[in-house]
ZATITOR-309655 format. One line per field, with one value per residue (C-alpha): x, y, z; residue number from 1; residue in one letter. Coordinates in steps of 0.02 Angstrom, whole numbers, padded with zeros to 5 digits. Example, Ala and Ser with C-alpha at 12.3 -4.5 7.8 and 13.67 -1.06 7.14 Angstrom:
<nodes>
xx: (00615|00684)
yy: (-00225|-00053)
zz: (00390|00357)
i: (1|2)
aa: (A|S)
</nodes>
This chain:
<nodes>
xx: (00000|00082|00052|00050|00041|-00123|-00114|00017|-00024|00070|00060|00162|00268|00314|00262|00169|00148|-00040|-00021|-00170|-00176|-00219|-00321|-00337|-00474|-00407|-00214|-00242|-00094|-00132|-00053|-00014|-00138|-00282|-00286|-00401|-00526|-00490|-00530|-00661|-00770|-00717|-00785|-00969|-00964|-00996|-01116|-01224|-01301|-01386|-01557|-01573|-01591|-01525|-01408|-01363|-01348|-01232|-01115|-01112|-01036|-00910|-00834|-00835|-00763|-00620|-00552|-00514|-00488|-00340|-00412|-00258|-00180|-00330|-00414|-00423|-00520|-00630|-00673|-00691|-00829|-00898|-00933|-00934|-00989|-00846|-00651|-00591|-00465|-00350|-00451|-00595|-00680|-00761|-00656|-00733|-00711|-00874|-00913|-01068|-01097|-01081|-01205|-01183|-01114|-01178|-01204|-01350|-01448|-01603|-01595|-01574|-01469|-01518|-01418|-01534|-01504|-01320|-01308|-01362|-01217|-01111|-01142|-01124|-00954|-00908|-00952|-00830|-00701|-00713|-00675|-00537|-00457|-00290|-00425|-00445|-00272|-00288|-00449|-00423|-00243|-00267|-00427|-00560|-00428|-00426|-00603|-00636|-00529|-00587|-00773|-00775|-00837|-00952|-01158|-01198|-01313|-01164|-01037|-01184|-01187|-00989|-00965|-01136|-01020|-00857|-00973|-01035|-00854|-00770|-00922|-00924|-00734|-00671|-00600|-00508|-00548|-00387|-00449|-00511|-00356|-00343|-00494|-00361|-00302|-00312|-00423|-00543|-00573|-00580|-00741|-00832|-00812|-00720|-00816|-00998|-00920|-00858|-01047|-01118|-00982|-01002|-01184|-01175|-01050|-01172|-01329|-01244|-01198|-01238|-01086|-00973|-00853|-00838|-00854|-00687|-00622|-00631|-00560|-00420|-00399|-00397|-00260|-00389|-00329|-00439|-00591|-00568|-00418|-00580|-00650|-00586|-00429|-00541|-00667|-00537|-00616|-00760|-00887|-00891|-00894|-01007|-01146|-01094|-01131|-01289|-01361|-01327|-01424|-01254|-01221|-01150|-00997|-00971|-00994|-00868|-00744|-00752|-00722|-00580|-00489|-00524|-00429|-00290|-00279|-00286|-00141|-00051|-00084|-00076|00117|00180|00132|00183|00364|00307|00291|00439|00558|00461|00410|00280|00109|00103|00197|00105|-00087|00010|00035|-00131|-00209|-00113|-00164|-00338|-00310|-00268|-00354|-00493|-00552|-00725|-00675|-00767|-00604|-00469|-00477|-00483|-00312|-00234|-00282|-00195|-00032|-00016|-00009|00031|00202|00133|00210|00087|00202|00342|00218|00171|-00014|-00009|00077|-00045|-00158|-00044|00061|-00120|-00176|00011|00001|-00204|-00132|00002|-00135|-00255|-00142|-00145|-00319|-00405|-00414|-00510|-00637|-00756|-00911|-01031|-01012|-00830|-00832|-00925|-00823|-00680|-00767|-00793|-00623|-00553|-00671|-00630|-00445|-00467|-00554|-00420|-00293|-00361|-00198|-00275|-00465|-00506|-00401|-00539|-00626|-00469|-00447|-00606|-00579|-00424|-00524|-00640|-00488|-00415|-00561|-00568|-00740|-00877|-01002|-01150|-01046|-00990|-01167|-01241|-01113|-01152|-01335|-01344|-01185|-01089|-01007|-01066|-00885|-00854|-01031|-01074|-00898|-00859|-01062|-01030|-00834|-00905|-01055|-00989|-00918|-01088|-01171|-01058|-01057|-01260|-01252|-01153|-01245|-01404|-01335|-01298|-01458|-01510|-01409|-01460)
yy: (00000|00156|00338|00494|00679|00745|00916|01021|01099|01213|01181|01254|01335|01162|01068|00906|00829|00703|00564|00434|00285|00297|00178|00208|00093|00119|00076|-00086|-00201|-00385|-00551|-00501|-00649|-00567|-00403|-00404|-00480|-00340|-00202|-00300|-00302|-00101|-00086|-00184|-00079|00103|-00029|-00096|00074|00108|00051|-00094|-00012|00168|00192|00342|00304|00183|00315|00410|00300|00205|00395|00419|00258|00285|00432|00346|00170|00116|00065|00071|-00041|-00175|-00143|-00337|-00333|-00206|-00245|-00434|-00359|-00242|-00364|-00547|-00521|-00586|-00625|-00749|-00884|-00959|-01050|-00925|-01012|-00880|-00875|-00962|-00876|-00820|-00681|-00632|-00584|-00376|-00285|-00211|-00303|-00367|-00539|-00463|-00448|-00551|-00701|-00709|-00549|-00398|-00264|-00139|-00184|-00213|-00068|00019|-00049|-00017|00151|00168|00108|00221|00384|00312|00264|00427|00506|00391|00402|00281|00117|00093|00044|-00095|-00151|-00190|-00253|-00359|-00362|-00397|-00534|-00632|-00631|-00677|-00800|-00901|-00879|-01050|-01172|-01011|-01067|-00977|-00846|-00806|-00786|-00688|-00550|-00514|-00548|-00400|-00278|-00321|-00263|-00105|-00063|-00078|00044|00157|00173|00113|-00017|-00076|-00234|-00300|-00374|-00511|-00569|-00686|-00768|-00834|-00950|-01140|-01211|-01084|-01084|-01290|-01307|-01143|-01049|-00906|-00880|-00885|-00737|-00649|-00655|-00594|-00450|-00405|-00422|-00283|-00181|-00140|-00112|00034|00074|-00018|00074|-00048|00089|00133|-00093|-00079|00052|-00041|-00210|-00120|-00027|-00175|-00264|-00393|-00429|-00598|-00629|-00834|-00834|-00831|-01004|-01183|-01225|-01349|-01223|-01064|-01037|-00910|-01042|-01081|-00884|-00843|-01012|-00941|-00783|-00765|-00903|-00780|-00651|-00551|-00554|-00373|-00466|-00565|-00432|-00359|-00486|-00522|-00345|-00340|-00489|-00426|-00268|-00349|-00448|-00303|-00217|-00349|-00372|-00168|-00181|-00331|-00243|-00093|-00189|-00270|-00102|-00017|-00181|-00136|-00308|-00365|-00375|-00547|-00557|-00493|-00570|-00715|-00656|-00582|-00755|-00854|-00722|-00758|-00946|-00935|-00774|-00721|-00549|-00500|-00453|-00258|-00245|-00309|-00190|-00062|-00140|-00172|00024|00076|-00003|00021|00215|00242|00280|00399|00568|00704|00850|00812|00825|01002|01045|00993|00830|00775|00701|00604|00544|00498|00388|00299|00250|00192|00082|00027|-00013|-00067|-00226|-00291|-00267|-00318|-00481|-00457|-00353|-00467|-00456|-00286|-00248|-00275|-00125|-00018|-00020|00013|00176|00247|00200|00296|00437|00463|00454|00588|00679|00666|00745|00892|00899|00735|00800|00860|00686|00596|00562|00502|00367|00275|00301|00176|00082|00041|00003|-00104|-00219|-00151|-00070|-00104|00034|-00039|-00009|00184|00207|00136|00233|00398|00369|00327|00205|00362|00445|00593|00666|00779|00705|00860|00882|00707|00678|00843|00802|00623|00663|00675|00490|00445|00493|00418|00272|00275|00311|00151|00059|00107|00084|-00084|-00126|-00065|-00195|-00338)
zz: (00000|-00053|00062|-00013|00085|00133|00200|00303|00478|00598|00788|00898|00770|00721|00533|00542|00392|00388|00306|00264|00152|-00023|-00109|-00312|-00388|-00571|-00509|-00409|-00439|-00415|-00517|-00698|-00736|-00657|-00711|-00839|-00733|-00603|-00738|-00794|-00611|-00610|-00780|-00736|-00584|-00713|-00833|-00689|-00649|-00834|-00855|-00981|-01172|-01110|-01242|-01192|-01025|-01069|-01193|-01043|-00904|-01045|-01059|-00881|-00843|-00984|-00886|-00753|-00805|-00900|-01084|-01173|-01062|-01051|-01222|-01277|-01090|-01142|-01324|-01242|-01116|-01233|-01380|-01352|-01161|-01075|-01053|-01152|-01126|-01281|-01401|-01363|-01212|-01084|-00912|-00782|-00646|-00589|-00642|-00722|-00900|-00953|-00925|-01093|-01250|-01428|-01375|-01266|-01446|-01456|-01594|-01730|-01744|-01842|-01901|-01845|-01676|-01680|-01730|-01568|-01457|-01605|-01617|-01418|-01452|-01592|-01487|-01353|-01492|-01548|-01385|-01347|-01505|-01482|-01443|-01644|-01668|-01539|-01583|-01774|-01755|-01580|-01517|-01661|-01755|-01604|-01589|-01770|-01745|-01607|-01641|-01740|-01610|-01549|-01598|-01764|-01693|-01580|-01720|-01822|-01694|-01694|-01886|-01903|-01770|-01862|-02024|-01957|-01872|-02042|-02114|-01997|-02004|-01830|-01882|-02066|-02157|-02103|-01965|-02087|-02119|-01983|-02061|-02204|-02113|-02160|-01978|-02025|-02224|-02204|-02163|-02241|-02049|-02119|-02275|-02183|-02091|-02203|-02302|-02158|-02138|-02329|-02332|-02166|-02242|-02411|-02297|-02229|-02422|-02569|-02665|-02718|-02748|-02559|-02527|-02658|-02546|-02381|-02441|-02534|-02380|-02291|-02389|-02452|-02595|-02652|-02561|-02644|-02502|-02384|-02467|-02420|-02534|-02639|-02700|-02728|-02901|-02986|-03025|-02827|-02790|-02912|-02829|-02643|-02667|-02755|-02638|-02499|-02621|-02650|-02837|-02835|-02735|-02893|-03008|-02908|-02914|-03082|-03136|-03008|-03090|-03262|-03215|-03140|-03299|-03413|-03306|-03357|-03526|-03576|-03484|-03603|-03752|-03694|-03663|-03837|-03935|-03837|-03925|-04090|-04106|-04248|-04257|-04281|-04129|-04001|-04088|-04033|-03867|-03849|-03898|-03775|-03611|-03699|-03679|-03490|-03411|-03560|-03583|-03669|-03814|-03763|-03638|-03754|-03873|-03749|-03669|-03863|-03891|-03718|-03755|-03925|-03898|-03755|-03830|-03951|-03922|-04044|-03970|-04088|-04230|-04324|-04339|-04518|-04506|-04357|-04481|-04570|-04405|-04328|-04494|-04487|-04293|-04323|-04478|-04361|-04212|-04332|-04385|-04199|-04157|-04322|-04250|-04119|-04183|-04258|-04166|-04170|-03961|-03987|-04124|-04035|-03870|-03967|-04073|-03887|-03833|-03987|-03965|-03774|-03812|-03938|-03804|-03673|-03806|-03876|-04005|-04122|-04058|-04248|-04319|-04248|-04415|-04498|-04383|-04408|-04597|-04569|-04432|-04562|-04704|-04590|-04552|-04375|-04380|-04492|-04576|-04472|-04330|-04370|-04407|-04273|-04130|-04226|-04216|-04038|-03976|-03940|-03758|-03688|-03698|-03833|-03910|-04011|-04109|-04128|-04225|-04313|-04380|-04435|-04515|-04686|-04670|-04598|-04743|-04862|-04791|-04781|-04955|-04991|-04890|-04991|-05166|-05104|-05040|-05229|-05309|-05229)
i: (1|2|3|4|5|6|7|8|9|10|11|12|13|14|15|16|17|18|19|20|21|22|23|24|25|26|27|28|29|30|31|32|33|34|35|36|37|38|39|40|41|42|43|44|45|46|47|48|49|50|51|52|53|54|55|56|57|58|59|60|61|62|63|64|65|66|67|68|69|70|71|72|73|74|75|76|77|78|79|80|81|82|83|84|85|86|87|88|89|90|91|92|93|94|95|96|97|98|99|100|101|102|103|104|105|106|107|108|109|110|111|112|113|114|115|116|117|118|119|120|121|122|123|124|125|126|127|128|129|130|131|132|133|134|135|136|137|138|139|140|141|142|143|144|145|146|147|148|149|150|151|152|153|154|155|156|157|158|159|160|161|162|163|164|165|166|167|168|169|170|171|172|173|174|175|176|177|178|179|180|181|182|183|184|185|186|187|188|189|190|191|192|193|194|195|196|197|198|199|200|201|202|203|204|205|206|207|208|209|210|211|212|213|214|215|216|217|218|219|220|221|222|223|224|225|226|227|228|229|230|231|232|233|234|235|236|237|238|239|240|241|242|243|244|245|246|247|248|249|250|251|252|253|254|255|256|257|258|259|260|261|262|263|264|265|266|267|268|269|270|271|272|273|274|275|276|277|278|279|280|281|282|283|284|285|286|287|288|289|290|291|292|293|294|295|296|297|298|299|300|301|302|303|304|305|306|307|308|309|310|311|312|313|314|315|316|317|318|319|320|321|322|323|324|325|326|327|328|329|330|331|332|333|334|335|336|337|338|339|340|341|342|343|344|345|346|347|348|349|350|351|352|353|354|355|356|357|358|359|360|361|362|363|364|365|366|367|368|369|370|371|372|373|374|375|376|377|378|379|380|381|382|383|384|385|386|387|388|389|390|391|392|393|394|395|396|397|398|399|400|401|402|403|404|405|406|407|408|409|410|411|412|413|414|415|416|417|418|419|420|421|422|423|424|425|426|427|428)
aa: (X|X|X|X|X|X|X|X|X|X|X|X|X|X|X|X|X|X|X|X|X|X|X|X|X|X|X|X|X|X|X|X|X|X|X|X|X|X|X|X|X|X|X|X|X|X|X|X|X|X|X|X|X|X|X|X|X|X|X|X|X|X|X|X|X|X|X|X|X|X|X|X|X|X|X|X|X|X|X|X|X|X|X|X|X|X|X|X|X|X|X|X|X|X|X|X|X|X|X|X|X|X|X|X|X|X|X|X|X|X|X|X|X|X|X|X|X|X|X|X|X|X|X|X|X|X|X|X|X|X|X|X|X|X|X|X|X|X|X|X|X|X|X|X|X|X|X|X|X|X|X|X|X|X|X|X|X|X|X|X|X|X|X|X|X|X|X|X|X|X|X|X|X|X|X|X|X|X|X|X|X|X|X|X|X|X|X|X|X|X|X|X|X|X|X|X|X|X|X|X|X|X|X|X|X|X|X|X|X|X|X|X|X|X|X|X|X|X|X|X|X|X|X|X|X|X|X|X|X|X|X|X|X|X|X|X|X|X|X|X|X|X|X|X|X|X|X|X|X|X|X|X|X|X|X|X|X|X|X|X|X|X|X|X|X|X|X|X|X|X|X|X|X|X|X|X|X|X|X|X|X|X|X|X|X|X|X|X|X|X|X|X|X|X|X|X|X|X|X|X|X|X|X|X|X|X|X|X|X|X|X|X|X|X|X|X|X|X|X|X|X|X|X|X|X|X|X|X|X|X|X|X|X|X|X|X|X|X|X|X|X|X|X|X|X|X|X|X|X|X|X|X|X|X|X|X|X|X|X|X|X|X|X|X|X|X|X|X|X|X|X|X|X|X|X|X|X|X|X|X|X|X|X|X|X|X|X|X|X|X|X|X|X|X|X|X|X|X|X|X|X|X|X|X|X|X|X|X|X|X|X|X|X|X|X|X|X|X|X|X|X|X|X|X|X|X|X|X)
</nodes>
């Protein structure tokens, strides 16, 4: 027991110095083993007070009690109390040690879980996160991991409630998707544990936004990098995504895969024939290449032309051209293009996707803007596009950038090719 000075008084002329025992609830010392349970009972002690479903209440005394309890120092305690009920032991048993469960945490939600009401203790926590600022770091790097992790032999409804919070923590920003991580590992994909949590943490996640740009945003921020990592090692594949997820009535998750892996694959095929182009290899040369990547990760043919187009000028420098040789330089590097992409330009989606492509290219450098009619004539010499096709994108296949001078500048080749396209129809 330590003593500290209590007050001074003279008598007699002479100082006596009071001294009386101090006792500090938040600084008791006991076995390193059962501190948490000590800061536990202190922490019940502020919780016990609130009336059941006072909310409030509850915000109130978890602010109180973090200004005088040490949170930093037992923050798996807390985030133990506050969401699964309890302190846990290794392997994610409760401690048995007699004590009762909180008085406030997210297993206290009736079954089966909702997010609605999840969502009240979770946004209790998140006022006190936000007032205690340094518990985020601990709870998405230590605290929630663990949990995740030993909630496999937990009853489903159990698991439910702290794979909805971990959901609603990574929405709300108080935690990162890299708590998931842990969920990786090869005890818990085995069986389907880790992916039936991660469902119910994705399907969370787009309640609170359906915008699978900001779903993107929290996985990349995350570090997950391939949500098949989550799946046992025998079904790592897209047909077994694609049948998990829209059982569990998420198909924008595969959409969103898909279109992930497709641009991971088109990063890589734009930077080989950039490499390709840069070595001044042949045309015949990198069709072969392009047929092969086909062969082992395919593209719809809509996105390979748009990769083909990327690579093939990206090395294109128009500054070292004049204003009147632009016209001429832009026809050579089309032909040039043109003998790579013809083909893969045989079907009428294909065509169009690559008019647009052209057309916001042109758009995005203002110097070959007026060009732009030029290169679908050699499009169109070179097999790449067909009449229909020109005709059909000026009609109404077109992008709103630049729309108006890009329909004005080909209208003349519109209605020539029309015009051939009539006199045809004559002849036969």
């Amino acid at each position: 027991m330590s003593f500290r000075a209590l007050r001074y008084r003279i008598r007699n002329d002479a100082l006596t110095i009071i001294y009386r025992p101090r006792y500090d609830a938040g600084a008791v010392k006991a076995s390193a083993k059962h501190e948490p349970s000590v800061f536990r009972d202190q922490l019940y002690k502020y919780l016990e007070t609130v009336p059941e479903g006072d909310f409030e209440g509850y915000t109130n005394k978890l602010i109180t009690a973090g200004a005088n309890l040490e949170f930093i120092k037992y923050s798996d305690a807390l985030f133990e109390s506050l969401l699964v009920g309890g302190l846990l032991q290794p392997g994610g048993n409760y401690l048995d040690d007699g004590a009762p469960p909180s008085p406030f945490s997210v297993s206290n939600v009736s079954e089966p879980p909702s997010v609605e009401e999840v969502k009240k203790y979770i946004d209790v926590l998140g006022k006190v996160m936000r007032r205690y600022k340094y518990l985020q770091k601990p709870l998405e790097t230590s605290s929630l991991p663990a949990l995740l992790q030993n909630c496999a032999k937990w009853p489903v409804a159990k698991r439910d409630k702290l794979a909805i919070a971990t959901g609603l923590l990574i929405s709300q920003q108080l935690a990162s998707a890299s708590c998931l991580v842990n969920l990786q590992k090869d005890q818990l994909t085995k069986d389907d544990t880790a992916l039936n949590i991660v469902t119910v943490v994705f399907r969370t996640i787009l309640s609170q936004d359906p915008s699978m740009e900001a779903f993107s945003g929290h996985l990349k921020k995350g570090g997950i990098r391939d949500i098949l990592l989550f799946f046992p090692p025998t079904k790592q594949d897209v047909k077994h995504l694609e049948t998990h997820f829209k059982a569990a009535g998420l198909p924008q998750v595969v959409d969103f895969y898909i279109k992930r892996q497709y641009a991971i694959i088109k990063e890589g095929v734009i930077k080989h024939l950039k490499e390709m182009a840069e070595a001044k290899e042949s045309a015949d040369s990198m069709i072969e290449y392009i047929k092969e990547s086909q062969t082992e990760n395919p593209l719809p043919e809509t996105e390979l032309v748009h990769c083909i187009w990327a690579a093939l000028v990206a090395n294109v420098d128009w500054s070292i051209a004049r204003p009147d040789q632009i016209d001429s330089m832009v026809m050579k590097e089309t032909k040039r293009i043109s003998a790579a992409l013809a083909p893969f330009c045989s079907g009428g989606k294909t065509q169009i996707a690559l008019l647009n492509v052209v057309q916001v290219y042109c758009y995005e450098n203002t110097k070959i803007m007026k060009s732009f009619p030029s290169i679908l004539k050699v499009l169109y010499n070179e097999d790449c596009v067909s009449d229909q096709a020109i005709i059909y994108w000026y009609q109404k296949g077109s992008k709103p950038q630049g729309r108006q001078h890009f329909l004005q500048a080909t209208e003349p080749l519109v209605k020539y090719l029309q015009q051939q396209e009539d006199e045809s129809e004559e002849e036969e």
